[in-house]
N, CA and C of each residue as an Amber inpcrd file, in Angstrom:
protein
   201
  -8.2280000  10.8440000 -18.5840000  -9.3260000  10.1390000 -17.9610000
  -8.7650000   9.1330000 -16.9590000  -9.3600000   9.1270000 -15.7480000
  -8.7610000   8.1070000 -14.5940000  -9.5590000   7.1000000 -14.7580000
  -8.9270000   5.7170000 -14.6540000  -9.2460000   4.7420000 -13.7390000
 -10.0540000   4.4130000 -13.1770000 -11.1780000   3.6130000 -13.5120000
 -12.2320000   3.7520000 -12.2400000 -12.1620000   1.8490000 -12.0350000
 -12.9670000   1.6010000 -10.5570000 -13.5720000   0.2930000 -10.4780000
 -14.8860000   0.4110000 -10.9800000 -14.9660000  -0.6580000 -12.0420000
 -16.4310000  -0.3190000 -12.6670000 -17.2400000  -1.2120000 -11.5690000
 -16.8830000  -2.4290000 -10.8060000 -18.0690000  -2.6670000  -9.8920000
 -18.0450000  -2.0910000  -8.6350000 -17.0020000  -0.9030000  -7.9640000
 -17.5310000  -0.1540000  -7.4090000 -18.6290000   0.8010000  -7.6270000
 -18.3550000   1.1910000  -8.9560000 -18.7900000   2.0340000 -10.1440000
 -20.3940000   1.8520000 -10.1220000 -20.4800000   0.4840000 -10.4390000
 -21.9390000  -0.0280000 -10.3070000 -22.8840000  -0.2710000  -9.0300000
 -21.9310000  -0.3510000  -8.1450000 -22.6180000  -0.8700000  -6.6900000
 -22.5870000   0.8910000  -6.2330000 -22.5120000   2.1510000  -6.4120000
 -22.5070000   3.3310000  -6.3540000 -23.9730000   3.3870000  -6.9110000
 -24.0430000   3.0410000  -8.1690000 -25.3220000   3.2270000  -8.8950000
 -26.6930000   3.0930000  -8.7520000 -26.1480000   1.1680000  -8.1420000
 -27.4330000   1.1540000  -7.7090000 -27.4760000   0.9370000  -6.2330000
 -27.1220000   1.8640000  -5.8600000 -27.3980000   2.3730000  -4.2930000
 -28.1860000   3.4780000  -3.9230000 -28.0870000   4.3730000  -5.4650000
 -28.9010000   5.3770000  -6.0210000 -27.9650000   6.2330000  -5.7570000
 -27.0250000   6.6920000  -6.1630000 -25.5280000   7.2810000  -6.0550000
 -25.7780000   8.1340000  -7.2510000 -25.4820000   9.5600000  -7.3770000
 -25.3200000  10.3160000  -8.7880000 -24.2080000   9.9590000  -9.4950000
 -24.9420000   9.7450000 -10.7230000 -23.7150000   9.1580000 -11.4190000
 -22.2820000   9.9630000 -11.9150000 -22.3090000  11.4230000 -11.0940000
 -20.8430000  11.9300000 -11.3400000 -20.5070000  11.3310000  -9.8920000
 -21.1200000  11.6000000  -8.6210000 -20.1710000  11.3370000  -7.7230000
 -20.0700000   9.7600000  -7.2980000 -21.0740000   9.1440000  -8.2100000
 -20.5130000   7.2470000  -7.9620000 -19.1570000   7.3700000  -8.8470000
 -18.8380000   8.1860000 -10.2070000 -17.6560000   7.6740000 -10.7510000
 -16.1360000   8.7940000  -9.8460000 -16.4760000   9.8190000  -9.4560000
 -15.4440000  10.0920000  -8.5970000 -15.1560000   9.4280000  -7.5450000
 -15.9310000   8.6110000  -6.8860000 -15.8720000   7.6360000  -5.4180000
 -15.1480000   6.7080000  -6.6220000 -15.4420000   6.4850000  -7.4910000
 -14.8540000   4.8070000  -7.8750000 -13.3600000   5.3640000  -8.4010000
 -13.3760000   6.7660000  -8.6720000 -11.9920000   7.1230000  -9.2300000
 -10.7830000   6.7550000  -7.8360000 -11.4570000   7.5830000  -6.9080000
 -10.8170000   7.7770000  -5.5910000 -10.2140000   6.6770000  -5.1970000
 -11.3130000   5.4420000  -5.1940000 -10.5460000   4.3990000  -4.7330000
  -9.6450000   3.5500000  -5.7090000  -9.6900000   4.1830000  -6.7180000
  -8.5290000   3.4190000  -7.4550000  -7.1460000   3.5320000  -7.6960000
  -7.0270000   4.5300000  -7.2220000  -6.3550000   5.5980000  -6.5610000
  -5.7120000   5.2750000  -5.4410000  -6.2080000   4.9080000  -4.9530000
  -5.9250000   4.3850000  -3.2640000  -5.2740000   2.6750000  -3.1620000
  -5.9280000   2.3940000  -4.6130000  -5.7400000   0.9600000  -5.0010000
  -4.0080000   0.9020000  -5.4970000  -4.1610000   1.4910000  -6.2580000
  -2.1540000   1.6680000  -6.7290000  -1.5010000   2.2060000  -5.9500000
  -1.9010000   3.5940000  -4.7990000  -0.6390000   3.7320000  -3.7300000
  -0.6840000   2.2490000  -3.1800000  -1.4930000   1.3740000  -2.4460000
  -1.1610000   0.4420000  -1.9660000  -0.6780000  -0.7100000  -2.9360000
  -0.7810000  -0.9910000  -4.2100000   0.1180000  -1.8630000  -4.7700000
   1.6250000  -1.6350000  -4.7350000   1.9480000   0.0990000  -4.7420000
   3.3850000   0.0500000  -4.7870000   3.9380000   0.0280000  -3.7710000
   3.3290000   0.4860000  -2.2950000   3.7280000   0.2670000  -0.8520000
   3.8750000  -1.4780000  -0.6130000   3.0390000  -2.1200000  -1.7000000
   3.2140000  -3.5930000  -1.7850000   4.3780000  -4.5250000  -2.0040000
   4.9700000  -3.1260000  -3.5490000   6.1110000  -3.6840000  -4.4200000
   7.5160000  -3.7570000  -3.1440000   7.3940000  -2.4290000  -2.4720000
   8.4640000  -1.7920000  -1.5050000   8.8380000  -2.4350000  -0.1250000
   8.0850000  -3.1760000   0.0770000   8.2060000  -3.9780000   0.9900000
   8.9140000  -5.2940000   1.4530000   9.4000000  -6.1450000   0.1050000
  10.7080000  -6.7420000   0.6250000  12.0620000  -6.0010000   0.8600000
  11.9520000  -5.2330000  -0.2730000  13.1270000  -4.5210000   0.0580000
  13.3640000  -3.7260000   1.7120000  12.2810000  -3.4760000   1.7360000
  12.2250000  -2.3340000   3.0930000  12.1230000  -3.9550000   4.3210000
  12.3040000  -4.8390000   4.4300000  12.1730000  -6.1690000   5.3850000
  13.7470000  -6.4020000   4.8480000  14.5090000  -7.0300000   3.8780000
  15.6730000  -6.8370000   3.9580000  16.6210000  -5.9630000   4.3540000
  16.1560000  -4.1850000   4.2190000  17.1830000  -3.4900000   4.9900000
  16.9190000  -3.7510000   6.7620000  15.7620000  -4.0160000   6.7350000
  15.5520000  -3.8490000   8.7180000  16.5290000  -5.1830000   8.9880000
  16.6650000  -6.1420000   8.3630000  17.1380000  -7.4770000   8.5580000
  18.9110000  -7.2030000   8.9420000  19.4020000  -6.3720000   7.4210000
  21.1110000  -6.2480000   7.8150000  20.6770000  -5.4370000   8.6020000
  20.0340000  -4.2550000   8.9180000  20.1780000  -3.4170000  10.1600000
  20.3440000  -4.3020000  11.7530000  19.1840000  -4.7640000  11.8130000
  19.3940000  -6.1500000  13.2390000  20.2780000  -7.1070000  13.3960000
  21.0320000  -7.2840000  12.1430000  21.8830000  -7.9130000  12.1780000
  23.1250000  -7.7050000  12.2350000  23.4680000  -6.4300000  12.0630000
  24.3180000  -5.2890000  12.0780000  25.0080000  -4.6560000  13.8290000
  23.3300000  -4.4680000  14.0540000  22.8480000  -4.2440000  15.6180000
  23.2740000  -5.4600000  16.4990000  22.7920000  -6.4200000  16.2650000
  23.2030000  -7.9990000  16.7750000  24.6120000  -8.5490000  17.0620000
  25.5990000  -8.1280000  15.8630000  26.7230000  -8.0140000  16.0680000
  27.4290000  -7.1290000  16.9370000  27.0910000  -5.7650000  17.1710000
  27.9080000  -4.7680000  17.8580000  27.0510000  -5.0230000  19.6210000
  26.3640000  -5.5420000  19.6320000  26.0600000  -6.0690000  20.9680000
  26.6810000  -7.1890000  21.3730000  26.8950000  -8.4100000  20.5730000
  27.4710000  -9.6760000  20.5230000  29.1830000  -8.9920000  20.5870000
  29.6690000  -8.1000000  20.3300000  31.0260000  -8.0310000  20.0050000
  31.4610000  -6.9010000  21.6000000  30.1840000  -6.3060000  21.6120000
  30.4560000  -5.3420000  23.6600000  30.2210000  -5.9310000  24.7730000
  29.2580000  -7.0510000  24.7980000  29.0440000  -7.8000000  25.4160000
  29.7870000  -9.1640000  26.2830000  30.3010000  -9.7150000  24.4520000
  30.6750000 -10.7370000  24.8220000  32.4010000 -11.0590000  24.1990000
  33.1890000 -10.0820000  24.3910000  34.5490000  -9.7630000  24.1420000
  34.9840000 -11.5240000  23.9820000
């Protein structure tokens, strides 16, 4: 059994939403809710590699440049 937002869940309902496809809409987005928490988690890490990368980059320009 998935996951649902129960006040999506409810605001489906009474919108006059059938109540299988208000709880698949509320499944869907919950769904959508945890890929974006873990694209959340991944994100310092993924800002620290761009960081040694530019900084990496920064150096081999600083070192052709400026002998």
């Amino acid at each position: 059994m998935s996951t649902i937002i129960s006040e999506v869940y409810d605001a489906f309902l009474a919108a006059g939403a059938p109540e299988d496809k208000a709880r698949k809409a509320a499944e869907a987005l919950a769904n959508y809710e945890a890929r974006f928490s873990k694209i959340d988690a991944d994100l310092p890490v993924l800002k620290w590699m761009t960081g040694f990368i530019l900084a990496g980059v920064a150096g081999v320009v600083v070192k052709t440049f400026f002998p």
